[in-house]
C-alpha positions in Angstrom: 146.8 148.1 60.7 143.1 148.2 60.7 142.5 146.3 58.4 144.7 143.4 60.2 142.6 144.0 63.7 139.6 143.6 61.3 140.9 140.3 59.9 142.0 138.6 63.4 138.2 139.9 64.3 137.0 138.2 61.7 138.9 134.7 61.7 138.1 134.6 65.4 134.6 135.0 64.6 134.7 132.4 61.9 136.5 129.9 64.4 133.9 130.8 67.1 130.8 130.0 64.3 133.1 126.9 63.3 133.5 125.8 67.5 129.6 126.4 68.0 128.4 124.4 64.5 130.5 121.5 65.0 128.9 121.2 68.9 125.5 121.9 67.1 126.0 119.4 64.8 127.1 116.6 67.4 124.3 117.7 69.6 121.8 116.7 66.9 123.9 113.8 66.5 122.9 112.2 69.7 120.1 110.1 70.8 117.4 112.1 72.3 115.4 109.9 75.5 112.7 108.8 73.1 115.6 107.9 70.1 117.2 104.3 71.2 119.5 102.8 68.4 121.2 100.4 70.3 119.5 96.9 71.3 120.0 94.4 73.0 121.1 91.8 71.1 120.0 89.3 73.6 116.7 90.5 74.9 116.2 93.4 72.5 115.7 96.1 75.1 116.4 99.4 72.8 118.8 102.2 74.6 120.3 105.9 73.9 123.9 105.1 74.6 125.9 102.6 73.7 127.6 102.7 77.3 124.0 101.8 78.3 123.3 99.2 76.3 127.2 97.7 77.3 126.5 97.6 81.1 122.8 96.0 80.2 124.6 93.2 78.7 126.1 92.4 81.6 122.9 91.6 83.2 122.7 88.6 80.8 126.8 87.6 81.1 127.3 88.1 84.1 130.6 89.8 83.2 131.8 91.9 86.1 135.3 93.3 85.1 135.6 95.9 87.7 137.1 94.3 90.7 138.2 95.8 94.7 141.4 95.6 95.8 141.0 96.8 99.0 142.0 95.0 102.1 141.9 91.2 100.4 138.0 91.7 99.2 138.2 91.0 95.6 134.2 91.3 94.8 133.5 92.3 91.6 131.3 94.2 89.9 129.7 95.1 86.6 129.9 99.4 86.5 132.4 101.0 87.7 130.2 103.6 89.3 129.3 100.4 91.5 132.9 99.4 92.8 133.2 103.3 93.5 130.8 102.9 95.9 131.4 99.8 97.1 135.0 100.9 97.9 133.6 103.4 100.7 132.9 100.6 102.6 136.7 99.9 103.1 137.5 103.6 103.5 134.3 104.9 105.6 133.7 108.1 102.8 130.4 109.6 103.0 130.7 112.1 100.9 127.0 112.9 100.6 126.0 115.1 103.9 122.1 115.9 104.8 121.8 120.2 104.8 119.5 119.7 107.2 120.7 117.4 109.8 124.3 116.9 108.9 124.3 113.4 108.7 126.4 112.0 106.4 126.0 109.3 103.9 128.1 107.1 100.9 126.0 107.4 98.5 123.5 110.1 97.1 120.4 108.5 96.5 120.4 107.1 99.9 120.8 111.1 100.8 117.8 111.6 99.0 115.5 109.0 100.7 116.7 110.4 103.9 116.1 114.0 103.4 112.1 113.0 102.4 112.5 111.9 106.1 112.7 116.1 107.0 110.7 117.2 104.1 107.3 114.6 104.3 107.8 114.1 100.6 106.4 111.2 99.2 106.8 110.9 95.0 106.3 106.8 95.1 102.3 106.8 94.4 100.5 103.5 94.0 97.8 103.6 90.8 96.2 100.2 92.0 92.2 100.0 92.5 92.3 104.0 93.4 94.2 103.4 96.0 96.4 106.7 95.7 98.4 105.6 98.6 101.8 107.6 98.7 105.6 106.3 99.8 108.6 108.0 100.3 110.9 105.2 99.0 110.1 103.0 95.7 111.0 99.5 97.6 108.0 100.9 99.6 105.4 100.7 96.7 107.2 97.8 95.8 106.3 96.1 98.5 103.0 97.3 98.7 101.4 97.1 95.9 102.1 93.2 97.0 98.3 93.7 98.7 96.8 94.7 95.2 98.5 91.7 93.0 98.7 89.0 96.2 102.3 88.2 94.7 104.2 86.6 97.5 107.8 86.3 96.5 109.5 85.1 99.8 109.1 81.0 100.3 110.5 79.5 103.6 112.6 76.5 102.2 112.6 75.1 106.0 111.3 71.7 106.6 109.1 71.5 103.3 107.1 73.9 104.9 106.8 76.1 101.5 104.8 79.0 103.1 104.7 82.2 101.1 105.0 85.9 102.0 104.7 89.2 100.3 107.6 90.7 103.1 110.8 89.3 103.7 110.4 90.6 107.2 107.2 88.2 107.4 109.4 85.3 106.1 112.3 86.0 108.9 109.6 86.0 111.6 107.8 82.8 110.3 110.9 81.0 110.3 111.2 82.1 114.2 108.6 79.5 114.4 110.7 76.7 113.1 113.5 77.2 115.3 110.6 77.6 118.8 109.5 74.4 117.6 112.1 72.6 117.4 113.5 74.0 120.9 110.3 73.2 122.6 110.4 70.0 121.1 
């Protein structure tokens, strides 16, 4: 009888041993961040995953098989974790609530931004000239660091005018100038 208990001990060690190599072994199987096997075939970006490197390639095809269903939309999209989110748009989810204001929101990195609101936090920090200036939100330092290069991105298309702006908010306003021209006209 002992001797069985000591068996059934013993295989159920060996399984457990067995369970934990075979996890080991896949484990150092995987891409680490600085191992990237899979490239791009197109641009030759390297990547970790292969799942990676699939919804990459739809960057250059264009493929976007996920597609809404809801009420008649039928936009598409290239992830899936994209038409998720898109899809609270139809439904009003916000399954991502602020602990400390209890505003809700649909997706979790705009939850994120919003709580640097309440905490004053401000990661985004610009390495131009020494500046050292710090933003709470990357499409800030984006934005900024527009003073540092003098890129201007934004062209008004209106009357040949071809103006240039750094903001699209500066674009919107010059084109206000169009339309009280061609009022006061």
């Amino acid at each position: 009888m002992i001797n069985r208990l000591l068996m059934k001990e013993l295989c159920v060690e060996r399984d457990v041993k067995l369970k934990m190599n075979n996890i080991m072994l896949a484990y150092q199987n995987t891409p680490t961040h600085d191992e990237k096997p899979y490239r791009c075939d197109l641009c030759d970006r390297p990547f970790n995953q292969k799942g990676v490197l699939t919804a990459h390639r739809r960057t250059h095809t264009g493929e976007k098989p996920y597609r809404c269903d809801g009420d008649g939309c039928g936009k598409s999209f290239a992830q899936r974790s994209t038409l998720t989110t898109h899809r609270r748009t139809h439904t009003g989810e916000k399954p991502y609530r602020c602990d400390l204001c209890d505003r809700p929101f649909n997706q979790k990195g705009v939850l994120t931004a919003h709580r640097r609101t309440h905490t004053g936090e401000k990661p985004y920090r610009c390495d131009g000239d020494g500046c050292g200036k710090s933003f709470g939100q990357s499409g800030a330092l984006v934005v900024h660091r527009r003073t540092h290069t003098g890129e201007k991105p934004y062209r008004c298309d209106r009357d040949g005018c071809g103006n240039r702006f750094g903001q699209v908010g500066a674009l919107i306003a010059h084109r206000r100038t169009h339309r009280d021209r061609a009022t006061s006209s």
